[in-house]
C-alpha positions as CSV (number, residue, x, y, z in Angstrom):
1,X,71.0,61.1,82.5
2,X,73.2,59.4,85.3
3,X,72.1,59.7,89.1
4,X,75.0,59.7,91.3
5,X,74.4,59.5,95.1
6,X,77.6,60.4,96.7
7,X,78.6,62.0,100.2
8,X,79.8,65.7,99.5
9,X,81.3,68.5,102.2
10,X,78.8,70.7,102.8
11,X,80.8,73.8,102.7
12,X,82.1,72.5,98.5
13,X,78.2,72.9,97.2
14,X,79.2,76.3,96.0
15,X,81.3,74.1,93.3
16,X,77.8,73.6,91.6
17,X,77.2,77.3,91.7
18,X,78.1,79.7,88.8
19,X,81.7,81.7,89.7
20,X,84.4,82.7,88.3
21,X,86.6,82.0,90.9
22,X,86.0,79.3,93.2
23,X,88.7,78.8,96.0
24,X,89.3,76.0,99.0
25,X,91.8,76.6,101.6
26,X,92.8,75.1,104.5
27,X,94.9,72.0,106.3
28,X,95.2,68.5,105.6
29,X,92.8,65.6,106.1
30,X,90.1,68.7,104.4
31,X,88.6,66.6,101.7
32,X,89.3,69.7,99.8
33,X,90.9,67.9,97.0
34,X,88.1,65.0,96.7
35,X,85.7,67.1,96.8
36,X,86.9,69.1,94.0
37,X,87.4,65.8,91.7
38,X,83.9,64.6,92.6
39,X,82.3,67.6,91.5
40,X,84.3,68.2,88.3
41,X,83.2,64.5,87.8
42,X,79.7,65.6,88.6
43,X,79.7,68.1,86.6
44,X,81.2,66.3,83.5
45,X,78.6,63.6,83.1
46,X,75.6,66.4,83.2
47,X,77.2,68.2,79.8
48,X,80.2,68.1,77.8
49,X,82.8,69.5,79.6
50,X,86.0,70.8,78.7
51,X,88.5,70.2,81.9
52,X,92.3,71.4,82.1
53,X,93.8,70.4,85.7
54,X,97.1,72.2,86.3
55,X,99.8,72.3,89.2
56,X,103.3,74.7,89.0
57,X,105.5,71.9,88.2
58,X,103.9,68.6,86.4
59,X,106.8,66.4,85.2
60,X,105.3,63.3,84.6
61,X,101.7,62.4,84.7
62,X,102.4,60.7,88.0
63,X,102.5,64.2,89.6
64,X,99.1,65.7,88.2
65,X,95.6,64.7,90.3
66,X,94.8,61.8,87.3
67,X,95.5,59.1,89.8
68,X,92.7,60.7,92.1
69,X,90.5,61.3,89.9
70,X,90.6,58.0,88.8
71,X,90.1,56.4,92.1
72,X,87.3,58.9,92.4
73,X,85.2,57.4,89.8
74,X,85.5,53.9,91.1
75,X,84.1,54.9,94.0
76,X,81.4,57.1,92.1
77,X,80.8,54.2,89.9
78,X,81.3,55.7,87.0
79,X,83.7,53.3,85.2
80,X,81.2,52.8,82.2
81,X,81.1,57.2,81.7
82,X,84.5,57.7,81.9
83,X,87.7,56.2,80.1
84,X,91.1,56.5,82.1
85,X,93.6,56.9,79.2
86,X,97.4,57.5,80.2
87,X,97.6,60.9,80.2
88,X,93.6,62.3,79.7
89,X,90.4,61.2,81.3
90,X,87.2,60.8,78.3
91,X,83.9,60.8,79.1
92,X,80.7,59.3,77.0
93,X,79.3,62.9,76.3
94,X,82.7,64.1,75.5
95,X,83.7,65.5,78.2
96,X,87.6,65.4,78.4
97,X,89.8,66.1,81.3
98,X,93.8,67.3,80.5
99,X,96.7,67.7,82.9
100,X,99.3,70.5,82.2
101,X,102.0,71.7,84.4
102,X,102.4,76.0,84.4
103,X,106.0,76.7,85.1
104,X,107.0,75.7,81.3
105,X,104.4,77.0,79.8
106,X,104.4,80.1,77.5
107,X,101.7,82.9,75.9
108,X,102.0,81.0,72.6
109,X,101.8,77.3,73.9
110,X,99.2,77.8,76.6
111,X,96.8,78.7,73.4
112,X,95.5,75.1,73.3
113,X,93.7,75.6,76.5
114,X,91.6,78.8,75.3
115,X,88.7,76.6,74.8
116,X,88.6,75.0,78.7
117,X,85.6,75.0,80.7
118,X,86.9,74.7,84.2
119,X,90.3,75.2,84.8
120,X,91.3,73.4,88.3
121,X,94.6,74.5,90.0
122,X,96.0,71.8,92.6
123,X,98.4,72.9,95.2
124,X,97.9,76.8,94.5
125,X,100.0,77.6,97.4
126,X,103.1,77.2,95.0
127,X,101.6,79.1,91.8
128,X,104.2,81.7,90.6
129,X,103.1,85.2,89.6
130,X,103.8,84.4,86.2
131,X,101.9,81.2,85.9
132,X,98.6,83.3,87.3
133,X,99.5,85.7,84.7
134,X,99.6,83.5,81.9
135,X,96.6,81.1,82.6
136,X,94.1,83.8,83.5
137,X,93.7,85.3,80.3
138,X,93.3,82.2,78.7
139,X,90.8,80.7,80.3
140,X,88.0,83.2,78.7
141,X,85.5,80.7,77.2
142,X,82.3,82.6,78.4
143,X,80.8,81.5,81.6
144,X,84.4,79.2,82.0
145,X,85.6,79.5,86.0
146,X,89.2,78.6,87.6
147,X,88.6,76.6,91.0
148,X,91.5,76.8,93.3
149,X,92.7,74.1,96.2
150,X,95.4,75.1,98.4
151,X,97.2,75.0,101.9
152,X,98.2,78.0,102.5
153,X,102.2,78.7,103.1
154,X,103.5,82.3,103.8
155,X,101.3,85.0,103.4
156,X,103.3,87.0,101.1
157,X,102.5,84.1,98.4
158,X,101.0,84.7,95.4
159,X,98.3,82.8,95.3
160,X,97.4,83.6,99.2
161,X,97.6,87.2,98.0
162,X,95.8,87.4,94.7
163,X,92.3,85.0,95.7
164,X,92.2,85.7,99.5
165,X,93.7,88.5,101.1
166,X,93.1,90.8,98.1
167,X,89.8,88.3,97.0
168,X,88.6,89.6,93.2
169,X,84.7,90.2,92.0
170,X,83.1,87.1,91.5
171,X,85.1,85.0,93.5
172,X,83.9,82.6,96.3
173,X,86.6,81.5,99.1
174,X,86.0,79.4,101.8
175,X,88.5,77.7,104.6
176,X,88.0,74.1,104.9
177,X,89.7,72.0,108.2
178,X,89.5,68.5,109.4
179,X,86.6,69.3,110.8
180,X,84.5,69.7,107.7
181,X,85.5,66.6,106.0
182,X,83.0,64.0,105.4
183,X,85.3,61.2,105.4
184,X,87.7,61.9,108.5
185,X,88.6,58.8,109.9
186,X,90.5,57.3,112.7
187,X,93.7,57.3,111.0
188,X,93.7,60.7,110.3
189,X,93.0,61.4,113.9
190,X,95.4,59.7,115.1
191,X,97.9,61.7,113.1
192,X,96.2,65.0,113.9
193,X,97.1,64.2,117.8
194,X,100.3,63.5,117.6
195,X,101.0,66.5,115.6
196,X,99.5,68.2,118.2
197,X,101.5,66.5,121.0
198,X,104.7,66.3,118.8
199,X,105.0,69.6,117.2
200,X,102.8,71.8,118.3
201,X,104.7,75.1,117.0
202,X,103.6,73.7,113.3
203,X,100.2,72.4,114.0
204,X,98.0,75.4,113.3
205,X,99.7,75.5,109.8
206,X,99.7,71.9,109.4
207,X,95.9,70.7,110.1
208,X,93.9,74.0,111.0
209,X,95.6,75.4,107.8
210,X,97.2,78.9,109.0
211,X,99.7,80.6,107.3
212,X,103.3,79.9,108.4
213,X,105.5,82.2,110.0
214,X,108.3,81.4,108.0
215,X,109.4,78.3,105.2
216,X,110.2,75.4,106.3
217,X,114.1,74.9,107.6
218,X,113.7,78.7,108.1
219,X,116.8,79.9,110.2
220,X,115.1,82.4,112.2
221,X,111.1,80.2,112.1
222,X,110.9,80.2,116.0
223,X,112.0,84.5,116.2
224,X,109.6,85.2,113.6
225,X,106.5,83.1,115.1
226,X,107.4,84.6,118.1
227,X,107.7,88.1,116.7
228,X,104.1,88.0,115.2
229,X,102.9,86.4,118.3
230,X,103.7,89.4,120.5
231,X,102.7,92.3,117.9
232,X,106.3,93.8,117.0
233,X,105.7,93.2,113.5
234,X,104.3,96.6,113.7
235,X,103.7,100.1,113.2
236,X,107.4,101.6,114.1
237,X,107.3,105.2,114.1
238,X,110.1,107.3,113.3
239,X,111.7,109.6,116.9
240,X,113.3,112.4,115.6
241,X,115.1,112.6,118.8
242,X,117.0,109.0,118.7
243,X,119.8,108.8,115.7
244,X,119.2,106.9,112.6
245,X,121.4,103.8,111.9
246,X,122.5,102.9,108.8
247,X,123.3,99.0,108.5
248,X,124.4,97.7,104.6
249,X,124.5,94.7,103.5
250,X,126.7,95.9,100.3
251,X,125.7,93.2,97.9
252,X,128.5,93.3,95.0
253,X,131.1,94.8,97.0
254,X,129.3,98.0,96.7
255,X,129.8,98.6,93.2
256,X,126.1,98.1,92.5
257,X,126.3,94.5,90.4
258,X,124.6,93.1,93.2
259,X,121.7,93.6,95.7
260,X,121.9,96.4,98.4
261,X,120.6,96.2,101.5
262,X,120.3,99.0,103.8
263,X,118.5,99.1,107.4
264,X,117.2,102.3,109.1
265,X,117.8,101.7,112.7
266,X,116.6,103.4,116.0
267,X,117.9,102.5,119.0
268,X,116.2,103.1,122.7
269,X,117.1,101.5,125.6
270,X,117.2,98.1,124.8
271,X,114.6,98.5,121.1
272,X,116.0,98.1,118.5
273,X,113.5,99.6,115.9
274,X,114.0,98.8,112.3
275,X,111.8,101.8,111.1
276,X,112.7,101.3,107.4
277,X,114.4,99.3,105.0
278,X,115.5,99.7,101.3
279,X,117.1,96.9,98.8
280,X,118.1,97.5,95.3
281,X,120.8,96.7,92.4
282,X,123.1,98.0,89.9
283,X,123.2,101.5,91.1
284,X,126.0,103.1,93.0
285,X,127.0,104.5,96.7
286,X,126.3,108.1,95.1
287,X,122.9,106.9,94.3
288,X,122.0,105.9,97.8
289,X,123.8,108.5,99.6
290,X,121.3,111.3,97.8
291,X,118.3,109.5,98.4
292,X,118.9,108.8,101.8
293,X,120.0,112.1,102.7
294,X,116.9,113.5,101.3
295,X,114.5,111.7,103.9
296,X,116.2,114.8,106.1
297,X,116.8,112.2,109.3
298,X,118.7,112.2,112.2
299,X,121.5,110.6,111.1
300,X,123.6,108.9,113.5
301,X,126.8,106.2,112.2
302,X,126.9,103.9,109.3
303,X,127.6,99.9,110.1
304,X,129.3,98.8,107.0
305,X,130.3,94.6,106.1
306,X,134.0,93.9,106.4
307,X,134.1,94.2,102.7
308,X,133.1,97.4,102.9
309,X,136.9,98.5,104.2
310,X,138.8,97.3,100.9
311,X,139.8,99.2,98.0
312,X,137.6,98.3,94.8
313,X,140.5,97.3,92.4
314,X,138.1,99.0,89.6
315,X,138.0,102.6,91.4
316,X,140.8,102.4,93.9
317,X,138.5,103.6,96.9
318,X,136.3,101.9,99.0
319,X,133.1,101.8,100.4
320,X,134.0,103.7,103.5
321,X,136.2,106.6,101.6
322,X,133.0,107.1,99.5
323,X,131.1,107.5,102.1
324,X,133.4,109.2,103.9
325,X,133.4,111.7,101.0
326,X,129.6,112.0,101.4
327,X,129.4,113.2,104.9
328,X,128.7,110.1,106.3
329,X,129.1,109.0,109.4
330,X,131.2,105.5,108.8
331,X,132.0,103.3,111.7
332,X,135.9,102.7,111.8
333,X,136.9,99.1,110.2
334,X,138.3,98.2,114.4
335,X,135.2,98.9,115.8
336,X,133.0,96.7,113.5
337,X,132.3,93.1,115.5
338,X,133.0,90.9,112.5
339,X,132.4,87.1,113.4
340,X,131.6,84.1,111.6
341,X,128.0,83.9,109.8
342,X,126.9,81.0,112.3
343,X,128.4,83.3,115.4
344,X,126.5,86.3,113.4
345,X,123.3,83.7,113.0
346,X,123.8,82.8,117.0
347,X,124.3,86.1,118.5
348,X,121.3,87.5,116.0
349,X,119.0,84.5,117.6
350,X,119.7,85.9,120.7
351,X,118.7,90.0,120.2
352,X,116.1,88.9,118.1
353,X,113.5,89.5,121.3
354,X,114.7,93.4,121.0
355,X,113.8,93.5,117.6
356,X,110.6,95.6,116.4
357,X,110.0,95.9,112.6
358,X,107.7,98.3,110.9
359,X,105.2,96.0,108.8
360,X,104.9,99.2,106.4
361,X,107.9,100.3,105.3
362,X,110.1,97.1,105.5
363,X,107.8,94.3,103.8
364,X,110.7,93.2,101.7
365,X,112.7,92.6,105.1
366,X,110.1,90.7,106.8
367,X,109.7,88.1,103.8
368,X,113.4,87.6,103.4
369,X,113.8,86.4,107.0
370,X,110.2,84.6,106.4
371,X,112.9,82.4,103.5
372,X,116.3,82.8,104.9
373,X,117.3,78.9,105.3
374,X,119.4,76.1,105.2
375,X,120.6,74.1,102.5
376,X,119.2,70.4,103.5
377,X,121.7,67.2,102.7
378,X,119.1,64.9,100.7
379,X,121.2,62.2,102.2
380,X,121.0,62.8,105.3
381,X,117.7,65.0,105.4
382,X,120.1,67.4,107.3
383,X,120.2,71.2,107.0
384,X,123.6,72.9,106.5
385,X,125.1,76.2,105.7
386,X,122.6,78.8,104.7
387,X,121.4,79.4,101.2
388,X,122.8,82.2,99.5
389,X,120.1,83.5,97.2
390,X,117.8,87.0,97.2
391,X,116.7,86.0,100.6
392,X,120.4,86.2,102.3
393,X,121.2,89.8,101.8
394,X,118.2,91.2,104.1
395,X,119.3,88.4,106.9
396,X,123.4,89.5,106.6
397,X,122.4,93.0,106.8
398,X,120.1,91.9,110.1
399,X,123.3,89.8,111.3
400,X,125.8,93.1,110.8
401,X,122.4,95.0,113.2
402,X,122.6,92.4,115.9
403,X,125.9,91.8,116.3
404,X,127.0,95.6,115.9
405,X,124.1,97.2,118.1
406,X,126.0,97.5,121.5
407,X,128.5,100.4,119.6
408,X,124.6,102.1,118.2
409,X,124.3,105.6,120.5
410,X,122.1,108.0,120.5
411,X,124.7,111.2,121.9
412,X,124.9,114.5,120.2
413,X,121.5,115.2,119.7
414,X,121.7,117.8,117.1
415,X,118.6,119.7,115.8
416,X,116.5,119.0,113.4
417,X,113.6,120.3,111.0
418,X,110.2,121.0,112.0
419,X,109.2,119.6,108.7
420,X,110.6,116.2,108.9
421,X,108.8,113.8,106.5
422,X,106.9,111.1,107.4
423,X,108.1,107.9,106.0
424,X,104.6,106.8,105.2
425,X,105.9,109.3,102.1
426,X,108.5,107.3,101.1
427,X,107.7,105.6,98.2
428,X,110.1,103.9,95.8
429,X,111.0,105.2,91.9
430,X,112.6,104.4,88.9
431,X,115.4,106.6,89.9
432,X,115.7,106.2,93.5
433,X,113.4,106.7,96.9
434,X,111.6,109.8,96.8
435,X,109.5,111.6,99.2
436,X,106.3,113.2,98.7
């Protein structure tokens, strides 16, 4: 038997308690990671332990906790227990610690690890869906547990998701902070006050370990802090007396090869009130018309891209003469504001304080402008022109809204059914929207 006499944060004794699930979050300078590799240490010298330590992306061993870990038992003094090979830690009793990284990882090859103990997960904040997916259901030796560090990003993350907000049986999560680390020093609060002299808008995420309000490099960070900050990420209910927008973002030309975005907009005096919002692929302008119609709104015009106005060469009509065609309200190709993408970025910056969003209905809109960025010049640790990915459409659509909204009215208020749904209802299917 080996006595070890080592400081330990208070708040990481649950790591010697039986759970399946044992979780750290919080901001730098925590001690959440040594005290994680302290106790797996621990733990390893009492009985023969199986360890696997995994991250998203491990390249080289260089990028996997083995370099802490082994600095950790100098300072344990455990040099004659343990044996530091290049890419696995042994122990005396057998224990054996393994690094893996998740992203490359498949059902068959992750098969090796069925036997694990304690499965440690550095860096959760970055863990995919799939990763989770796969590693859970391996790690099924009887009484075996997953611990979990992380700093928590965006909300909407997967791991943030899956272990805090929606926390499973069996699970123990705590929030460690500066404040509960053993071994804070001056250093580390000397860069804690400078962060919060010199940027004090990331702070909270950076040492009290918040959630951000957006990525980092996000083009619209500042609006959406600022947005959550004064509540209009919100509860937007639907007036059947103001007109209902429709702003697209057609994706593929309209055609459906690419993703649609479409915006429900009210407009009231100077709100702007995005009270839904829908995003889809590889189904057509028919498809969309139909399901939109039946939500039995108060339709009011359709905002469509420039490239909305051109003929498709493969049907010889465009967007605008199908919709046309479908009853719809189009806004005539001279009286859409089309500027550049940084005028459009500029001018959406500007109207963003109008903006209210319903939390409810448009959760795939919030996230997207949560990710819309810049591309950043390595070289010159610059960002440039935004990145056109799955995040982009939900921010051009936003752009066509802002820069488009002075020609949104609300005249001609026609009547409308007593039954109109409520878009709580509105729920998405295989086929389309549909409302219960």
């Amino acid at each position: 038997m080996i006595n070890i006499k080592a400081d330990f944060p208070s708040k990481l004794q649950f790591l010697f308690r039986p759970y399946r699930y044992k979780v750290a979050r919080g901001g730098r300078g925590s001690a959440k990671s040594w005290g994680f590799a302290r106790a797996l240490l621990i733990l390893g010298t009492k009985k023969r332990l199986r360890i696997l330590c995994a991250r998203e992306v491990q390249l080289s061993i260089k990028q996997s906790v083995h370099k802490l870990l082994k600095d950790q038992i100098e300072l344990l003094g455990l040099q004659s227990f343990y044996n530091p090979l290049e890419t696995e830690i042994r122990g005396l009793n057998g224990t054996e610690i393994n690094f893996t990284g998740l992203s490359t990882l498949t059902v068959d090859t992750i098969k090796s690890f069925e036997g694990v103990d304690i499965c440690w997960v550095e860096e959760g904040q970055v863990i995919s869906k799939r990763s989770w997916d796969i590693l859970i259901p391996t790690i099924r030796k009887a009484a075996s547990e997953i611990w979990i560090t992380y700093n928590p990003d965006l909300e909407s993350d997967e791991t943030h998701q899956r272990f805090t907000i929606k926390q499973p049986d069996n699970c123990i999560n705590v929030i460690m902070n500066w404040r509960d680390n053993p071994w804070f020093n001056d250093v580390l609060q000397a860069e804690r006050q400078k962060c919060l002299k010199d940027d004090p808008d990331n702070y909270d995420h950076i040492w009290e370990g918040k959630c951000r309000p957006a990525v980092e490099g996000a083009i619209y960070f500042k609006q959406m802090m600022e947005m959550e900050a004064q509540g209009r990420i919100c509860r937007v209910t639907y007036d059947p007396l103001l007109k209902v927008h429709l702003v697209f973002d057609l994706g593929g030309g309209g055609g459906g090869s690419d993703l649609m975005a479409i915006g429900l907009i009210q407009k009231h005096l100077s709100e702007l009130r995005i009270i839904n919002y829908f995003q889809d692929s590889h189904r057509t302008l028919y498809d969309y018309s139909q399901n939109l119609k039946e939500l039995n709104l108060n339709w009011g015009r359709v905002f469509l891209p420039w490239d909305g106005y051109p003929k498709d060469y493969k049907t010889g009509q465009s967007s605008e003469t199908i919709l046309k065609t479908l009853s719809w309200n189009v806004v005539p190709k001279e009286e859409i504001i089309n500027v550049s993408v940084e005028e459009g970025i500029r001018i959406t910056q500007l109207k963003f304080s109008q903006l209210y969003i319903d939390k409810d209905n448009c959760p795939d809109l919030i996230q997207a402008l949560k990710r819309y960025r810049r591309h950043m010049n390595q070289q010159t640790e610059s960002f440039t022109n935004p990145v056109h990915d799955r995040y982009s459409h939900a921010a051009d659509m936003l752009r066509g809204l802002c820069t488009n909204a002075d020609n949104m009215e609300n005249e001609e208020l026609v009547s409308y059914r007593n039954n109109i749904p409520n878009l709580n209802l509105l729920q998405p299917q295989s086929g389309g929207w549909m409302v219960s």
